[in-house]
N, C-alpha and C positions, 0 to 999 in steps of 0.2 A: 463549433465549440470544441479547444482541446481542453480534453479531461487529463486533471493533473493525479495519481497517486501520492502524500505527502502525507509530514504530518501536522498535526494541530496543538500546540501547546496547552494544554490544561494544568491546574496544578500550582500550589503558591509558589511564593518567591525561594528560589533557591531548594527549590524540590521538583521538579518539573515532570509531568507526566504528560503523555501524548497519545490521543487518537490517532489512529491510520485513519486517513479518507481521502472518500473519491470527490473530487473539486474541481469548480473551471479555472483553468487555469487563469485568467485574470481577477479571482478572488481574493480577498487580503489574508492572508495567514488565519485569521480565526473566521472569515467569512462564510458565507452560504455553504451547507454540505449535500451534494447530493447523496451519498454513500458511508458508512461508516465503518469500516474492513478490519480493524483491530486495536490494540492497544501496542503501548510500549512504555517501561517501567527503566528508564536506565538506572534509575539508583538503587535500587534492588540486587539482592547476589545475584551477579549472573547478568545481570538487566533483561530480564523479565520479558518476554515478547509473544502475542499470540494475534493471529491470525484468523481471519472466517475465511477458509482456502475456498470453499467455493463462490461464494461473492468477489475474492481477489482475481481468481483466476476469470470467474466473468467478465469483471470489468479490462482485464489485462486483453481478454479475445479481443473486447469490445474496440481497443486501442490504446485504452489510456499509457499515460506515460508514468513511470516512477520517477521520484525525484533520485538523486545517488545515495544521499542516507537509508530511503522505503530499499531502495533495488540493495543494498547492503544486507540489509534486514530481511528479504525476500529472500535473498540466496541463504544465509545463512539458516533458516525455517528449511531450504530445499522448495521451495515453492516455483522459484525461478525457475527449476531445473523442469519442474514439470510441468512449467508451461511451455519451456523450448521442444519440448517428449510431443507435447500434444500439437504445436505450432508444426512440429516435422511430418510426426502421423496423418496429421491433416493436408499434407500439401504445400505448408506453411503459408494458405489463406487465413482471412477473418472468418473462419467458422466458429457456429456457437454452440 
């Protein structure tokens, strides 16, 4: 099973707001969630972005993958940064 990072469209028409979550990746866009990792507000000043760093970074150990908008959004937080910190520290195995 790959586990995908993405996000999930909530939110009426023409306002759209988004869960981060953790999914298999052959789920459909609003489908089954195993994990639910943050939110994002792009209509908002600023568009709005928050994170539960440690659930993200878990799952990131674990393997999953981001999509390019979540890895966008990751690096921008600095979260990226520090899982590459902890990937190198470790060896760069799947330690958890």
């Amino acid at each position: 099973m790959t586990v995908k990072i993405r996000l999930q469209r909530i939110g009426a028409k023409k306002r759209p707001f988004y869960r981060i979550v953790a999914v298999d990746s052959r789920e459909k866009r609003d489908g089954a969630v195993i994990a639910q990792l943050g939110k994002h507000h792009p209509i908002m000043d600023g568009s709005q972005t928050e994170f539960n760093e440690e659930s993200t970074l878990k799952w990131l150990k674990l393997g999953a993958q981001p999509t390019k908008t979540v890895l966008d959004l990751l690096k921008k937080e600095n979260i990226w940064q520090k899982f590459k910190n902890l990937k190198i520290s470790s060896g760069g195995g799947n330690a958890i």
